[in-house]
N, CA, C, O and CB atoms as a CASP TS submission, in Angstrom:
PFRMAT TS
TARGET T0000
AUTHOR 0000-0000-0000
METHOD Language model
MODEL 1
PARENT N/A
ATOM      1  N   UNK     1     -55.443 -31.719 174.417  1.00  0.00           N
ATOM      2  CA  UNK     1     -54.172 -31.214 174.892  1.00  0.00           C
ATOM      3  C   UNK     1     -53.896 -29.803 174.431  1.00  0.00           C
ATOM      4  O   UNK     1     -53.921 -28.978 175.344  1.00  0.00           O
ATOM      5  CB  UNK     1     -53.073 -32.108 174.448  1.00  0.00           C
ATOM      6  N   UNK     2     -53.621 -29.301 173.140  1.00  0.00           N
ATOM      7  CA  UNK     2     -53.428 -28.420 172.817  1.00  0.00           C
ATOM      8  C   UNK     2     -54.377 -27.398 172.992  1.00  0.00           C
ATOM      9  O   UNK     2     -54.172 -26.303 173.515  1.00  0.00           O
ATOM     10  CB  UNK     2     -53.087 -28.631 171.938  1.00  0.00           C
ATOM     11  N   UNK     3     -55.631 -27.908 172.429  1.00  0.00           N
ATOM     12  CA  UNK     3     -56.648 -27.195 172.819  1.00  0.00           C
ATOM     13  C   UNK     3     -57.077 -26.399 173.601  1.00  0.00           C
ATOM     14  O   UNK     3     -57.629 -25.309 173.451  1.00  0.00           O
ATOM     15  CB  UNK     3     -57.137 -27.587 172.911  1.00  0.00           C
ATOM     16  N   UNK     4     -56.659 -27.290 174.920  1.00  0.00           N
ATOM     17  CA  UNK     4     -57.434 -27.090 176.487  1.00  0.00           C
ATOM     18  C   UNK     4     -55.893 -26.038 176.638  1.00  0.00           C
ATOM     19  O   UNK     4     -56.114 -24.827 176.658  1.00  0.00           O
ATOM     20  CB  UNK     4     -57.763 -29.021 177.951  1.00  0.00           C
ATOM     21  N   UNK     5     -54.987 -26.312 176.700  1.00  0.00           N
ATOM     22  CA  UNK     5     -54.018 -24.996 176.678  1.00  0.00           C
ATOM     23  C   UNK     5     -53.943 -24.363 175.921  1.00  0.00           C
ATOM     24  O   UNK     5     -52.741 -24.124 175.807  1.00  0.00           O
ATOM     25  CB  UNK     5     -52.937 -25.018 176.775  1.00  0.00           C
ATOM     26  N   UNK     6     -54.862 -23.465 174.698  1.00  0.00           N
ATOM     27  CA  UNK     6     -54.904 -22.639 173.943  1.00  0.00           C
ATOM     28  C   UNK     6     -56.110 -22.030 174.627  1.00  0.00           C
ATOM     29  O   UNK     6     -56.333 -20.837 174.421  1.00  0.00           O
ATOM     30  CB  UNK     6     -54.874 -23.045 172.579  1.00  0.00           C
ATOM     31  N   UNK     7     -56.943 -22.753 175.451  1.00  0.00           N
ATOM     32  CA  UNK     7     -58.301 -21.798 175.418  1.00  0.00           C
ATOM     33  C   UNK     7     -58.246 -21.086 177.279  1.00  0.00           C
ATOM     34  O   UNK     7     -58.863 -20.158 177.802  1.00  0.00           O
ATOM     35  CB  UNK     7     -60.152 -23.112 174.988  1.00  0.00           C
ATOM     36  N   UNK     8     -56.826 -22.410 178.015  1.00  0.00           N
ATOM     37  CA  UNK     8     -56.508 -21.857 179.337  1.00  0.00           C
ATOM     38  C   UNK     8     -55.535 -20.800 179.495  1.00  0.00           C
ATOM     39  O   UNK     8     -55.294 -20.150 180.513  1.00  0.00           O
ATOM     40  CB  UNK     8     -56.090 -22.835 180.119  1.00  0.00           C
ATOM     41  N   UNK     9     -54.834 -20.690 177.968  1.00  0.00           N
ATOM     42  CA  UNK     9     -53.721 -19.616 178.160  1.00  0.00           C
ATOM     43  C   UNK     9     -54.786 -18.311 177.674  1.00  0.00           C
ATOM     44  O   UNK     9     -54.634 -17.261 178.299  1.00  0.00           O
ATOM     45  CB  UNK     9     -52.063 -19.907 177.019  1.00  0.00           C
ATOM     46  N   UNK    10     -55.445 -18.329 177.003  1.00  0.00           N
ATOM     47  CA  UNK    10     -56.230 -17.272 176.622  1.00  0.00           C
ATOM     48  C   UNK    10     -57.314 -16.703 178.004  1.00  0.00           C
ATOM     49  O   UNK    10     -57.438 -15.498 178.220  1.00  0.00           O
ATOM     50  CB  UNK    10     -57.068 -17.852 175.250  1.00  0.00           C
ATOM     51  N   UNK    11     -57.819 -17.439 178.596  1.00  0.00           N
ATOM     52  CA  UNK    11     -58.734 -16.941 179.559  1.00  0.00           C
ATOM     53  C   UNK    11     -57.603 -16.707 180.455  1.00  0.00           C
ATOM     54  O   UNK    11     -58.067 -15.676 180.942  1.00  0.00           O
ATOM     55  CB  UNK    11     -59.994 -17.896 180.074  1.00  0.00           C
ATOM     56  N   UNK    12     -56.731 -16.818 180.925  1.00  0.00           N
ATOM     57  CA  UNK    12     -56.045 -16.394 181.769  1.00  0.00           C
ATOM     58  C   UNK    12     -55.192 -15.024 181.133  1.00  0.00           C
ATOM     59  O   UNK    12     -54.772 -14.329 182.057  1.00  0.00           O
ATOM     60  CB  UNK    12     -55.286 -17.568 182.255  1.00  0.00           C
ATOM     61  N   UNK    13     -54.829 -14.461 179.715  1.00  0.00           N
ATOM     62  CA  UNK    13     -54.536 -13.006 178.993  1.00  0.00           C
ATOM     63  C   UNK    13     -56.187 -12.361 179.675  1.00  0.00           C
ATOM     64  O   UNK    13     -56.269 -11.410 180.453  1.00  0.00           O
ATOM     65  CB  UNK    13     -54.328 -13.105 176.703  1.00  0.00           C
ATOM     66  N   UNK    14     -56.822 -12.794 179.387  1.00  0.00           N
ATOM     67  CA  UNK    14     -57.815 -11.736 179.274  1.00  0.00           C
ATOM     68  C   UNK    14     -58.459 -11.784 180.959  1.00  0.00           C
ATOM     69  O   UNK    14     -59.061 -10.795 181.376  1.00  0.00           O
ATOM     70  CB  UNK    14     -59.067 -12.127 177.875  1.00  0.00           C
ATOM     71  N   UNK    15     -58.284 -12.898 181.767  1.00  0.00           N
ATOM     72  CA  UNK    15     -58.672 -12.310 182.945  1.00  0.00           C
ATOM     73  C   UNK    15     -58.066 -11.772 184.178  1.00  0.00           C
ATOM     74  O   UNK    15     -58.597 -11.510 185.257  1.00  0.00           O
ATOM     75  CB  UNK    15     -59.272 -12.961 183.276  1.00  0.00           C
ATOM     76  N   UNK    16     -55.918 -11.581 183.495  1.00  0.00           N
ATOM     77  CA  UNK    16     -55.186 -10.949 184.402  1.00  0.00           C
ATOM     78  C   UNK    16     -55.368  -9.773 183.662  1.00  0.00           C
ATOM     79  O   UNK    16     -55.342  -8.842 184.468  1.00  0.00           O
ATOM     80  CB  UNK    16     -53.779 -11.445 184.748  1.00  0.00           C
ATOM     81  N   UNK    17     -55.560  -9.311 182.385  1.00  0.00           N
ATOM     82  CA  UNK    17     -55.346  -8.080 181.956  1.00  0.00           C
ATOM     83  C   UNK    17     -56.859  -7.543 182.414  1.00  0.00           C
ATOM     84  O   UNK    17     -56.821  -6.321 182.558  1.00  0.00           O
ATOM     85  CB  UNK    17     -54.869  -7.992 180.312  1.00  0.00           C
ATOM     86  N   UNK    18     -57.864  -7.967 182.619  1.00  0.00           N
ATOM     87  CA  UNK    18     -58.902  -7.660 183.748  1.00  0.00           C
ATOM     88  C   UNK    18     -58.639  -6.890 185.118  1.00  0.00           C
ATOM     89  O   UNK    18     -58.957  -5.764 185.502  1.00  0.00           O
ATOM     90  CB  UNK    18     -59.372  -8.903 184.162  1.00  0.00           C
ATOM     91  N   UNK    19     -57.889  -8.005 185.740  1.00  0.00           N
ATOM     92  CA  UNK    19     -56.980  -7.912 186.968  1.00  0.00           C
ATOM     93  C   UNK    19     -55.980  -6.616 187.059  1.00  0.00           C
ATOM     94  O   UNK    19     -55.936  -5.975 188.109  1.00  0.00           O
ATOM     95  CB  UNK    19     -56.082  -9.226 186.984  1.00  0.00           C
ATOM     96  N   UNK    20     -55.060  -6.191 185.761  1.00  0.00           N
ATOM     97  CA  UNK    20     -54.596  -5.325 186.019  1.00  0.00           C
ATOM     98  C   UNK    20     -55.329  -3.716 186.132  1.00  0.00           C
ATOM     99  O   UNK    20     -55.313  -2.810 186.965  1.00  0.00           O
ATOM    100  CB  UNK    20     -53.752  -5.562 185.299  1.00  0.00           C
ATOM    101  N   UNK    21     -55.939  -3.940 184.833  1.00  0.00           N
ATOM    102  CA  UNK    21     -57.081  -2.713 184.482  1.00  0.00           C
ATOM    103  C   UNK    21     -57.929  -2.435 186.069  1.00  0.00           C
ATOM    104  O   UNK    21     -58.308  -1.281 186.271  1.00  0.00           O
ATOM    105  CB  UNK    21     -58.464  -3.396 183.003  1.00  0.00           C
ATOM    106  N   UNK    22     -58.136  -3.229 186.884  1.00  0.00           N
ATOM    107  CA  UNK    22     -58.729  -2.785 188.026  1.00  0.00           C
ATOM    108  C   UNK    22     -57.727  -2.376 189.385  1.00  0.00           C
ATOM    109  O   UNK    22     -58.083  -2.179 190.547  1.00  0.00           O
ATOM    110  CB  UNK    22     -59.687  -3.890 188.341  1.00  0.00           C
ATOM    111  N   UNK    23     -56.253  -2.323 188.746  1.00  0.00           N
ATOM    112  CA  UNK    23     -55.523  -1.774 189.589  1.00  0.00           C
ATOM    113  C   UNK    23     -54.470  -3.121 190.772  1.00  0.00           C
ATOM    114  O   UNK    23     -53.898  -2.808 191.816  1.00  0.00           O
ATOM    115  CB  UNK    23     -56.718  -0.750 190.338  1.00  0.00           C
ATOM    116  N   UNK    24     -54.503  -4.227 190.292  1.00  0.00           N
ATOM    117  CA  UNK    24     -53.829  -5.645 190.253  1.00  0.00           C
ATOM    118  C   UNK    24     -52.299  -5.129 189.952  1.00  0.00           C
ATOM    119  O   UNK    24     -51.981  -4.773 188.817  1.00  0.00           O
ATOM    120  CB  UNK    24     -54.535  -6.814 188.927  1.00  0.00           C
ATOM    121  N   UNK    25     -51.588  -5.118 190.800  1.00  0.00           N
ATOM    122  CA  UNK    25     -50.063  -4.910 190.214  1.00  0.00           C
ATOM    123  C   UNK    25     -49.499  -6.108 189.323  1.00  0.00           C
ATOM    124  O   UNK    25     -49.532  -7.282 189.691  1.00  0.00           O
ATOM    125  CB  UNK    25     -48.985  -4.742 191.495  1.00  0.00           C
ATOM    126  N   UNK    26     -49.107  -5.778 188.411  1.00  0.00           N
ATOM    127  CA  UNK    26     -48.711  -7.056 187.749  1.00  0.00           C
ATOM    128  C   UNK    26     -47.580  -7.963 188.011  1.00  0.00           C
ATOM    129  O   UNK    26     -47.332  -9.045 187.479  1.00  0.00           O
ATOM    130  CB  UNK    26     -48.552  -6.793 186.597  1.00  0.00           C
ATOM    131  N   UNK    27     -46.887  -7.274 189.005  1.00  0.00           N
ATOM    132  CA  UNK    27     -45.963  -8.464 189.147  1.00  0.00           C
ATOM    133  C   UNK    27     -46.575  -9.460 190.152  1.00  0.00           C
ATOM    134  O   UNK    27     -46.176 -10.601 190.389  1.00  0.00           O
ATOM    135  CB  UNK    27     -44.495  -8.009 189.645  1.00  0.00           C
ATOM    136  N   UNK    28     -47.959  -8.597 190.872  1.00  0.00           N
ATOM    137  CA  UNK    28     -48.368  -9.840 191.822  1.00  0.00           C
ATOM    138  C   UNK    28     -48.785 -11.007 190.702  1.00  0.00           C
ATOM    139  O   UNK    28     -48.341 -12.152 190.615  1.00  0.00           O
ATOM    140  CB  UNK    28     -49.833  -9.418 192.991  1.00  0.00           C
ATOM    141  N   UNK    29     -49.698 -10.398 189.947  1.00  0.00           N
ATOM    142  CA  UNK    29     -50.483 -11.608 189.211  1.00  0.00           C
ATOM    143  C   UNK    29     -49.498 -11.991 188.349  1.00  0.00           C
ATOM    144  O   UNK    29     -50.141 -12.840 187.731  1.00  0.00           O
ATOM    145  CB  UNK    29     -51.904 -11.271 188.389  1.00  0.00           C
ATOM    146  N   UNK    30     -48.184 -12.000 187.739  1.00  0.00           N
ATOM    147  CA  UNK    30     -47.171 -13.276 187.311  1.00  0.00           C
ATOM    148  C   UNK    30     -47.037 -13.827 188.366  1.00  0.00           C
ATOM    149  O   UNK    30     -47.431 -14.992 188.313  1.00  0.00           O
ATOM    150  CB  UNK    30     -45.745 -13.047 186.722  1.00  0.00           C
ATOM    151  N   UNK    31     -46.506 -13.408 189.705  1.00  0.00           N
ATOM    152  CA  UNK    31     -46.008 -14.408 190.556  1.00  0.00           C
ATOM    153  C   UNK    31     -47.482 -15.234 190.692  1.00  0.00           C
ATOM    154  O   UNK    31     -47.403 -16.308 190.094  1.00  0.00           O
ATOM    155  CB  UNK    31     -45.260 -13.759 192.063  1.00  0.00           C
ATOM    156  N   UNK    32     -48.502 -15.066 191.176  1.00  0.00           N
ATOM    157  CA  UNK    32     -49.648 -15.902 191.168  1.00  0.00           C
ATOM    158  C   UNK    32     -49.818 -16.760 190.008  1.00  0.00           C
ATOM    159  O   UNK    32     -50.179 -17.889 190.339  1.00  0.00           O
ATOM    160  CB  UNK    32     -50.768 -15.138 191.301  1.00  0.00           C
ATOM    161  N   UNK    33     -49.682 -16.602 188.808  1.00  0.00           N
ATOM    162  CA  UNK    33     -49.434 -17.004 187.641  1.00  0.00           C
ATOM    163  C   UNK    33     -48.373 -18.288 187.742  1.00  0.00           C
ATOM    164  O   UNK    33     -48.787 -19.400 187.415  1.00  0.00           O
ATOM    165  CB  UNK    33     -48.971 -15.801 186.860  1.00  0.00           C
ATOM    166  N   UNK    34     -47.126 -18.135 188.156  1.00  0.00           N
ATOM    167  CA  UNK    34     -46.054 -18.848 188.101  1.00  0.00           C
ATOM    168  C   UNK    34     -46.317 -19.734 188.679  1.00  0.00           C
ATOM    169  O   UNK    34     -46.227 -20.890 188.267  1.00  0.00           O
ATOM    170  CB  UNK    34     -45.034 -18.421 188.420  1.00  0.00           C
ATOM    171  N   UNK    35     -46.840 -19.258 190.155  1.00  0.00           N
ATOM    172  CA  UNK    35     -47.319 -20.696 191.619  1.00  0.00           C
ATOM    173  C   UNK    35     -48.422 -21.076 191.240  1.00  0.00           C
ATOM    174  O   UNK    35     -49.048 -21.448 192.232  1.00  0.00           O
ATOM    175  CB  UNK    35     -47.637 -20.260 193.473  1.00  0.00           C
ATOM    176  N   UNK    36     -49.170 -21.219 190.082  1.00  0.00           N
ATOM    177  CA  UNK    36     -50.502 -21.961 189.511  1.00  0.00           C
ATOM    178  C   UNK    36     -49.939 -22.902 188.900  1.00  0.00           C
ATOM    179  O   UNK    36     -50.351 -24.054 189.037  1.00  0.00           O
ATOM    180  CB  UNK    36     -51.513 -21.213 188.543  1.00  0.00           C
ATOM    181  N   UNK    37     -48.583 -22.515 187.875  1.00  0.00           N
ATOM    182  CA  UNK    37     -48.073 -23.639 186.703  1.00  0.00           C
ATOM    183  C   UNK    37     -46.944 -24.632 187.472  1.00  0.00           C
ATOM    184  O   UNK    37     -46.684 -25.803 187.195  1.00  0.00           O
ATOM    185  CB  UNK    37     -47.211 -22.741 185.176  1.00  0.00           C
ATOM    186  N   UNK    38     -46.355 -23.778 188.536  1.00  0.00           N
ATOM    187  CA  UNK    38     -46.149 -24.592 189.476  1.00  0.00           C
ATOM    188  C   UNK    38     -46.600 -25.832 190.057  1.00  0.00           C
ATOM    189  O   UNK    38     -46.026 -26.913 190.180  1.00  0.00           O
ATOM    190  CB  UNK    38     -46.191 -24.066 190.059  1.00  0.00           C
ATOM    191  N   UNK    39     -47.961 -25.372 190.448  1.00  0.00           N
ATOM    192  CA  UNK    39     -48.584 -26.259 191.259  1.00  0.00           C
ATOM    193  C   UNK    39     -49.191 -27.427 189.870  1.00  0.00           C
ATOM    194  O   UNK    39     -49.365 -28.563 190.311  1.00  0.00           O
ATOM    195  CB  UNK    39     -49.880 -25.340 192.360  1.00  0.00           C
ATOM    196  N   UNK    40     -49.470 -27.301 188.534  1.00  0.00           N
ATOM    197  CA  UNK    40     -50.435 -28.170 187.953  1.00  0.00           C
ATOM    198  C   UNK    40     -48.904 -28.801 187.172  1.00  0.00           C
ATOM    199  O   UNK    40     -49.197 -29.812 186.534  1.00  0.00           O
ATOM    200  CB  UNK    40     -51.994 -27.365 186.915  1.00  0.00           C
ATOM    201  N   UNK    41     -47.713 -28.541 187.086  1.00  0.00           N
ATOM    202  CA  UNK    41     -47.159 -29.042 186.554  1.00  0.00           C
ATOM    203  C   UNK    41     -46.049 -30.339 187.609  1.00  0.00           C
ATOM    204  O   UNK    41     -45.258 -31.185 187.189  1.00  0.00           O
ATOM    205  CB  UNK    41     -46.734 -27.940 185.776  1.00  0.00           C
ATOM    206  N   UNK    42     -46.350 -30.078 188.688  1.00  0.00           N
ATOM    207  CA  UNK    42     -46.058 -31.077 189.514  1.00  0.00           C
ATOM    208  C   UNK    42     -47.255 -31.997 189.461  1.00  0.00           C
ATOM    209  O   UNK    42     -46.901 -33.166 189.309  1.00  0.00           O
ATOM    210  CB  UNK    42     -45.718 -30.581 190.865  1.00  0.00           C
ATOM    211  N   UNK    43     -48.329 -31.860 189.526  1.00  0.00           N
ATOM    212  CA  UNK    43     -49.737 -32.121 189.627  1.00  0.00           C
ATOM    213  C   UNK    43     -49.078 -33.279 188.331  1.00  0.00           C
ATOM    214  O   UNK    43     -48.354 -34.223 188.651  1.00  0.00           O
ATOM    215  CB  UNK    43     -51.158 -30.619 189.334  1.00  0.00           C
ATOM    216  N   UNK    44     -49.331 -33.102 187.411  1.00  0.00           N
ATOM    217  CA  UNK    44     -48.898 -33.639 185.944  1.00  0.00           C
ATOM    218  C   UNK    44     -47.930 -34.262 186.360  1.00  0.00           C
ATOM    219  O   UNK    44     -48.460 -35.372 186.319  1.00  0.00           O
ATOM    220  CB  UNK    44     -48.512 -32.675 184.741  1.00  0.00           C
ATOM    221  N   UNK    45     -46.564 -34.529 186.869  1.00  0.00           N
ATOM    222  CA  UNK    45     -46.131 -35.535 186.702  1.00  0.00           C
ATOM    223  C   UNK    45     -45.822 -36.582 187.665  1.00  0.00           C
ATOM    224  O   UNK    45     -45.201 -37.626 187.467  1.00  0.00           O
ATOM    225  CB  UNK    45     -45.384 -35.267 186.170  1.00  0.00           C
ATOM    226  N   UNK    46     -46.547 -35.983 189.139  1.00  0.00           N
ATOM    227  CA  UNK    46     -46.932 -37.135 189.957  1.00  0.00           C
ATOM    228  C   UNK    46     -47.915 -37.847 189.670  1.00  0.00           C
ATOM    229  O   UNK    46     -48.283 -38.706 190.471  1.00  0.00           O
ATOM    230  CB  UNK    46     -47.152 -36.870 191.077  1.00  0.00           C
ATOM    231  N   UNK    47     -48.664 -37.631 188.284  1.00  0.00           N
ATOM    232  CA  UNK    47     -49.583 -38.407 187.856  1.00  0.00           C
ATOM    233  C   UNK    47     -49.336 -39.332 186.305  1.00  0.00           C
ATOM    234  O   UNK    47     -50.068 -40.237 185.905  1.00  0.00           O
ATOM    235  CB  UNK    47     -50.709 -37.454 187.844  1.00  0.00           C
ATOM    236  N   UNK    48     -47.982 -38.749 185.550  1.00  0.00           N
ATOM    237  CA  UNK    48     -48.076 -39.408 184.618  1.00  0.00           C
ATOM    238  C   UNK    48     -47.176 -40.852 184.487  1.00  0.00           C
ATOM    239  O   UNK    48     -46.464 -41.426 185.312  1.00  0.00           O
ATOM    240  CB  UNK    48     -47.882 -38.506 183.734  1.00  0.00           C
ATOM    241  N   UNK    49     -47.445 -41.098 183.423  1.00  0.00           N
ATOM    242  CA  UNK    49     -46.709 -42.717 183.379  1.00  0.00           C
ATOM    243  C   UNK    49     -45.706 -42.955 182.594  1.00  0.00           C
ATOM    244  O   UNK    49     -45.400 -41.766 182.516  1.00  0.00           O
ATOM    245  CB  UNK    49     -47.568 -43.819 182.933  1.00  0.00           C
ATOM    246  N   UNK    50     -44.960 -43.446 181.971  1.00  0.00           N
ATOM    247  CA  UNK    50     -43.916 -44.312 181.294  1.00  0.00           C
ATOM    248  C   UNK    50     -44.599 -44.963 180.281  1.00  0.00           C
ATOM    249  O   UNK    50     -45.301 -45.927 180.590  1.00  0.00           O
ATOM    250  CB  UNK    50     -43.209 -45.338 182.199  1.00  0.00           C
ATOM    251  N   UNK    51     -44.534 -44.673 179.334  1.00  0.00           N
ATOM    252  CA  UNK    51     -45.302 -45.553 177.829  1.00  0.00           C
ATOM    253  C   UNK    51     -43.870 -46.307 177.113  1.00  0.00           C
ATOM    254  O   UNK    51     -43.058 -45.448 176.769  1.00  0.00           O
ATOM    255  CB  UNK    51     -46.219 -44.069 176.290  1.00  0.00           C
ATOM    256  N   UNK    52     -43.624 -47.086 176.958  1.00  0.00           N
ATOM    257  CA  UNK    52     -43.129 -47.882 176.527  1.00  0.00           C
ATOM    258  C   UNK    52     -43.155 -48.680 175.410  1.00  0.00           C
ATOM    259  O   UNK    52     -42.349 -48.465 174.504  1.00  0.00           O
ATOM    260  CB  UNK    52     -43.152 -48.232 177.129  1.00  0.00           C
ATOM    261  N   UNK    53     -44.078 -49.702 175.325  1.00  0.00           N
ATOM    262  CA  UNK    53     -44.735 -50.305 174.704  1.00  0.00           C
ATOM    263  C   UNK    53     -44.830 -49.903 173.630  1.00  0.00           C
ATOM    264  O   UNK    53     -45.048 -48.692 173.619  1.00  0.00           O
ATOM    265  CB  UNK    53     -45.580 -50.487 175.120  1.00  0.00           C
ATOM    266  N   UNK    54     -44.744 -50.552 172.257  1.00  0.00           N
ATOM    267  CA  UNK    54     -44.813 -49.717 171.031  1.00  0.00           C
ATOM    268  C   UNK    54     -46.627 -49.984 170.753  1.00  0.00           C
ATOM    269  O   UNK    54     -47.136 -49.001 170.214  1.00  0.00           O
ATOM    270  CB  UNK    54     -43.546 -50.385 169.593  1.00  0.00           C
ATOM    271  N   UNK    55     -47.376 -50.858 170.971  1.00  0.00           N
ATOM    272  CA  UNK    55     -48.871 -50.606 171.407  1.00  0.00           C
ATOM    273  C   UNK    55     -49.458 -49.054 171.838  1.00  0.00           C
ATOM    274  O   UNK    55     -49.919 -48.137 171.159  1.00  0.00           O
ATOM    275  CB  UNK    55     -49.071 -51.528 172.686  1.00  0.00           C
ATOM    276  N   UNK    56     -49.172 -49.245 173.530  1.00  0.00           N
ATOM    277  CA  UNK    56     -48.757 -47.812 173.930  1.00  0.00           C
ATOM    278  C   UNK    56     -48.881 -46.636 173.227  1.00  0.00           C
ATOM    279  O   UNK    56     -49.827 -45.980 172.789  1.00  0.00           O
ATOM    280  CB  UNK    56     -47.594 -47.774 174.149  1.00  0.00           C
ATOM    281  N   UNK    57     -47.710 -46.539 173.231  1.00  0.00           N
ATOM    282  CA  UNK    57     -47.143 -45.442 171.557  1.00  0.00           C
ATOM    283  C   UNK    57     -48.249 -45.180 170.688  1.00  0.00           C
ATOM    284  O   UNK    57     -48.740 -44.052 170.652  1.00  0.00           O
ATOM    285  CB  UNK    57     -45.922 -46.326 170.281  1.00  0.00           C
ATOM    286  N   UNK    58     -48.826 -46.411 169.764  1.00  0.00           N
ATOM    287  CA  UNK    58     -49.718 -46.209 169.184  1.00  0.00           C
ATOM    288  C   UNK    58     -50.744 -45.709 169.611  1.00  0.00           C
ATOM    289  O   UNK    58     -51.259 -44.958 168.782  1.00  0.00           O
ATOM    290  CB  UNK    58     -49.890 -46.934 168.763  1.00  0.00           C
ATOM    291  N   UNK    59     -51.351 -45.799 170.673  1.00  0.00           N
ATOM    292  CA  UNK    59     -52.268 -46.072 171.317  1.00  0.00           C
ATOM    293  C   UNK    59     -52.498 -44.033 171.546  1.00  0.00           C
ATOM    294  O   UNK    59     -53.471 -43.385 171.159  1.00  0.00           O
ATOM    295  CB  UNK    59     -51.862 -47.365 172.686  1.00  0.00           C
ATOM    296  N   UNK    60     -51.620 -43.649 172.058  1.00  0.00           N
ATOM    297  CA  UNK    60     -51.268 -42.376 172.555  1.00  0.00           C
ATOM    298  C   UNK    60     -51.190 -41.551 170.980  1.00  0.00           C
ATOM    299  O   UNK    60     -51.408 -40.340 170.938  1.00  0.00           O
ATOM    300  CB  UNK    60     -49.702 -42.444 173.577  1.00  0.00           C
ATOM    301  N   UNK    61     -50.903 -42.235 169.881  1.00  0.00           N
ATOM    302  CA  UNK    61     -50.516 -41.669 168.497  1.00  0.00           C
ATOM    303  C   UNK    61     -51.963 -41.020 167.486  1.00  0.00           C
ATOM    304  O   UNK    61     -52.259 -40.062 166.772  1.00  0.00           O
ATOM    305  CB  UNK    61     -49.702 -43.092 167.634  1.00  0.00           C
ATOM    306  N   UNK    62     -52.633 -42.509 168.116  1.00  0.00           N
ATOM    307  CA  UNK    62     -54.030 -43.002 167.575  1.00  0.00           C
ATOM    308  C   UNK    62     -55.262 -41.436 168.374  1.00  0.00           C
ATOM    309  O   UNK    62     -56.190 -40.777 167.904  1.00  0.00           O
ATOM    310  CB  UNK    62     -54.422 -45.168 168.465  1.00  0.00           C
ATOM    311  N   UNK    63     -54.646 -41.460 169.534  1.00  0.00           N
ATOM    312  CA  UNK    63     -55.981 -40.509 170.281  1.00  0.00           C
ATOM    313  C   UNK    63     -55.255 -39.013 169.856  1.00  0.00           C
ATOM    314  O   UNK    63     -55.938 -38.058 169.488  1.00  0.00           O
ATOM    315  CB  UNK    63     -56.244 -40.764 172.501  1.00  0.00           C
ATOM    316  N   UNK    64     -53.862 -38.970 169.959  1.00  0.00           N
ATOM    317  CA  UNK    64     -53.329 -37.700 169.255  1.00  0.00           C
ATOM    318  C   UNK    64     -53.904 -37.275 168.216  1.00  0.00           C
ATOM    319  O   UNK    64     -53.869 -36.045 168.244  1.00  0.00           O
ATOM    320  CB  UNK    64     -52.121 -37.767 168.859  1.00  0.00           C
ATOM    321  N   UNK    65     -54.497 -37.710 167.169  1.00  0.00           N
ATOM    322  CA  UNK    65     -54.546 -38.192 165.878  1.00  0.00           C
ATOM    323  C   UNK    65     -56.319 -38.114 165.817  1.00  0.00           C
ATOM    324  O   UNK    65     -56.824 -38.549 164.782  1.00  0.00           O
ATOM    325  CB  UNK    65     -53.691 -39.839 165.679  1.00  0.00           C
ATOM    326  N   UNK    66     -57.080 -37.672 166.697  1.00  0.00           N
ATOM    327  CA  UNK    66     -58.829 -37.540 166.651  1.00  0.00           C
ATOM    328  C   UNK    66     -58.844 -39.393 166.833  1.00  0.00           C
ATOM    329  O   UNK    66     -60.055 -39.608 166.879  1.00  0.00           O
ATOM    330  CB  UNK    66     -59.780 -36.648 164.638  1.00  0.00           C
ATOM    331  N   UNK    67     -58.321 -40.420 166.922  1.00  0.00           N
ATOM    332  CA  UNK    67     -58.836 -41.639 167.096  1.00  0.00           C
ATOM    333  C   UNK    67     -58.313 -42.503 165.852  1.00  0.00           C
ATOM    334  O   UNK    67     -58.662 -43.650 165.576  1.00  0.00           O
ATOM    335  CB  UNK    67     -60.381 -41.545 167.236  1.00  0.00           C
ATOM    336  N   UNK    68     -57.506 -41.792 165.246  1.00  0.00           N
ATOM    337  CA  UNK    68     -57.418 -42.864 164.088  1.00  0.00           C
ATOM    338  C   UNK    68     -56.074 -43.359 164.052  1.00  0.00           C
ATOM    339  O   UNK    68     -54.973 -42.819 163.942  1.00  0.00           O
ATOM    340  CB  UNK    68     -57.784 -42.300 162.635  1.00  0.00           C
ATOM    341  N   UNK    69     -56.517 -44.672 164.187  1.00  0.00           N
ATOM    342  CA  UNK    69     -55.412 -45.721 164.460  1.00  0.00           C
ATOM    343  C   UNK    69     -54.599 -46.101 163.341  1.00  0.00           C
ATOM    344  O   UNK    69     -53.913 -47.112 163.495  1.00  0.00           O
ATOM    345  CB  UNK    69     -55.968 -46.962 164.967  1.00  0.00           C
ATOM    346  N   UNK    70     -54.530 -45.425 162.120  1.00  0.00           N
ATOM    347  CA  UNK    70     -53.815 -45.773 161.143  1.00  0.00           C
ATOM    348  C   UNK    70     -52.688 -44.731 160.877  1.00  0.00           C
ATOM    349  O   UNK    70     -51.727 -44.999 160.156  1.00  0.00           O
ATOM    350  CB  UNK    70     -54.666 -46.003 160.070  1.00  0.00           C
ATOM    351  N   UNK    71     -52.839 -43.643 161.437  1.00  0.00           N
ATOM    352  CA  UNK    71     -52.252 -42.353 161.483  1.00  0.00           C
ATOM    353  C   UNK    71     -51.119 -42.406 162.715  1.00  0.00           C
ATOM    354  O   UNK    71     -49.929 -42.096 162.771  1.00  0.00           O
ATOM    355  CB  UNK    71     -53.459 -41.200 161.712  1.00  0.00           C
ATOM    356  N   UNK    72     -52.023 -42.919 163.620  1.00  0.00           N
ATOM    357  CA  UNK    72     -51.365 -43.228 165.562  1.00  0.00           C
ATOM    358  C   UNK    72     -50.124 -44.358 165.002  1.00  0.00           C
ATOM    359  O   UNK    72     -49.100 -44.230 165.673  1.00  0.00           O
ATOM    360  CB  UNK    72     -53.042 -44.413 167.179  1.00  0.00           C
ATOM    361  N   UNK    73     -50.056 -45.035 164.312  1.00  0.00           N
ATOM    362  CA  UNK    73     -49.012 -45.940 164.066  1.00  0.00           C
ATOM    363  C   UNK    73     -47.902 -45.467 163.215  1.00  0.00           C
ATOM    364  O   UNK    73     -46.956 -46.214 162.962  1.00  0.00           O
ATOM    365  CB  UNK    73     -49.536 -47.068 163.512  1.00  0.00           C
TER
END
């Protein structure tokens, strides 16, 4: 989770500031920018679920956590 958005927010600094350096106006590439997080953050929650369950919970705590189920609880 964090990860994968630390290493997608970074390739995306360094390949709009690419983009601009070759003459990319920058307000195009925010607005392109915006209608990307747009699009994956609808994406995300027509796909996510309702955890409930205090299992669940754990369960989600445990993989937060590198896998360890004593930590996840």
């Amino acid at each position: 989770g964090t990860t994968t958005a630390t290493v997608l927010a970074q390739s995306i600094v360094q390949e709009g500031a690419k983009a601009v350096a070759a003459g990319m106006n920058p307000m195009d590439l925010k607005r392109g920018i915006d209608k990307a997080v747009d699009a994956i953050v609808a994406e995300l929650k027509a796909n996510a679920r309702k955890v409930t369950r205090n299992d669940e919970i754990a369960q989600v705590g445990a993989i937060s956590a590198n896998g360890d189920a004593e930590i996840g609880r």
